[in-house]
KEBAMI-101103 format. One record per residue: x, y, z of N, C-alpha, C in turn; residue number from 0. Coordinates in steps of 0.05 Angstrom, whole numbers, plus 5000, padded with zeros to 4 digits. Example, Ala and Ser with C-alpha at 12.3 -4.5 7.8 and 13.67 -1.06 7.14 Angstrom:
% residues 2
<atom <5264 4886 5156> <5246 4910 5156> <5264 4934 5156> 0>;
<atom <5257 4955 5142> <5273 4979 5143> <5258 5001 5157> 1>;
//
This chain:
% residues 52
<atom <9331 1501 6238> <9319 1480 6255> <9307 1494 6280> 0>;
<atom <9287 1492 6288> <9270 1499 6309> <9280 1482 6334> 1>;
<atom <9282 1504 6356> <9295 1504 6379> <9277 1479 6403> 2>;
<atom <9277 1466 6415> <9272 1447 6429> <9268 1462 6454> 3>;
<atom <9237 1464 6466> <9236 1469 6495> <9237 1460 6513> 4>;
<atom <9234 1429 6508> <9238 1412 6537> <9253 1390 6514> 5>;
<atom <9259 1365 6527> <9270 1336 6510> <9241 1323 6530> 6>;
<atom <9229 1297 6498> <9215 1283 6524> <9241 1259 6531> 7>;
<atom <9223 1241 6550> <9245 1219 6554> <9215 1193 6556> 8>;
<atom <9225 1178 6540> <9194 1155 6554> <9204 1136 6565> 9>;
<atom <9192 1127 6581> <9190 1103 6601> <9190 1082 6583> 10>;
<atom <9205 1050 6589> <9204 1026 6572> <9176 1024 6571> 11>;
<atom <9157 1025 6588> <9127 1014 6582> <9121 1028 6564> 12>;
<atom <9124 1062 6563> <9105 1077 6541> <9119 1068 6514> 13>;
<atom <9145 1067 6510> <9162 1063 6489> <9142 1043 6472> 14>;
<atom <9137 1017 6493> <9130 0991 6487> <9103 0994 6467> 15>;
<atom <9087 1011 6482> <9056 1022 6480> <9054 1021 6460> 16>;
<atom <9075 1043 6445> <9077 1062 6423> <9087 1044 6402> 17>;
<atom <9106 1022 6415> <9101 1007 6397> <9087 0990 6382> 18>;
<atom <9066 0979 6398> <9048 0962 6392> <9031 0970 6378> 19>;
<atom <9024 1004 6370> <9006 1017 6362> <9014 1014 6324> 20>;
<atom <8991 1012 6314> <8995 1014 6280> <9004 1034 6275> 21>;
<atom <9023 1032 6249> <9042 1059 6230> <9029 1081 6234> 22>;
<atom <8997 1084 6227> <8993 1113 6230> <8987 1123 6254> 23>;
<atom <8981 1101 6279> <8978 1106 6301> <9014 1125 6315> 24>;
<atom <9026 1111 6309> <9050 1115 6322> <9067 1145 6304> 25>;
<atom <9064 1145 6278> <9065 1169 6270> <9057 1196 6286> 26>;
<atom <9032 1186 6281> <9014 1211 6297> <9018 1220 6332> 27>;
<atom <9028 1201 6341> <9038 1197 6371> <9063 1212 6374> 28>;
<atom <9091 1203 6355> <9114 1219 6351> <9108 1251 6337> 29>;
<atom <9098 1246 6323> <9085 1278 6304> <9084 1291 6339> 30>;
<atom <9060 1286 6348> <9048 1308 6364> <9064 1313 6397> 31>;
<atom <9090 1292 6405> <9107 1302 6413> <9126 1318 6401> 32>;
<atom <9130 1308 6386> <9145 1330 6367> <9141 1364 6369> 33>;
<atom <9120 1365 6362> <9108 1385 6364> <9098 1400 6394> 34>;
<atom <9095 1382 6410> <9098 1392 6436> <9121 1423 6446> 35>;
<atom <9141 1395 6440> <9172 1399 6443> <9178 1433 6426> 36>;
<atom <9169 1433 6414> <9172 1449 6400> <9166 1472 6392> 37>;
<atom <9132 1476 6403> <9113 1502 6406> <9102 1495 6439> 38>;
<atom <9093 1530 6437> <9079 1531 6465> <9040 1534 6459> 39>;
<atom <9038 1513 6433> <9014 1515 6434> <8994 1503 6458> 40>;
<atom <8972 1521 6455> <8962 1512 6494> <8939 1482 6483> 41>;
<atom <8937 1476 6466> <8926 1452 6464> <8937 1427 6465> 42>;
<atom <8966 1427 6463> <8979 1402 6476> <8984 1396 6512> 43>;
<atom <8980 1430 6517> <8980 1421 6558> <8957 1426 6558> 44>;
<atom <8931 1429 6561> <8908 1433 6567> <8898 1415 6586> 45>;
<atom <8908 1397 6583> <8903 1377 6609> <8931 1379 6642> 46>;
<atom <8943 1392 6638> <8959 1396 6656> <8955 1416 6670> 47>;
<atom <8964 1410 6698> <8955 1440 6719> <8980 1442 6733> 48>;
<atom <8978 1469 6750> <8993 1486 6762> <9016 1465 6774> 49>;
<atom <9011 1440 6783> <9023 1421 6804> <9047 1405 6792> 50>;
<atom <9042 1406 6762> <9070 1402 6746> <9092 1426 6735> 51>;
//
């Protein structure tokens, strides 16, 4: 099993979001935290800067 670099945690609203979203919507939403969590590929922070 591949080691976990951060845990996310979501907020009730995003939870909610994510729920409202269709099966393959919400798949693809958990998939690509998933995968966050998991690699340091630079296309999941690419939008993040120095300040976080």
């Amino acid at each position: 099993m591949t080691e976990k670099r951060f845990e996310t945690k979501l907020l009730e609203e995003t939870f909610e979001f994510i729920q409202n979203q269709n099966l393959k919507a919400r798949k693809k939403i958990l998939q690509n935290i998933r995968r966050a969590e998991q690699n340091t590929d630079s296309k999941f922070f690419k939008k993040l800067n120095s300040e976080i």
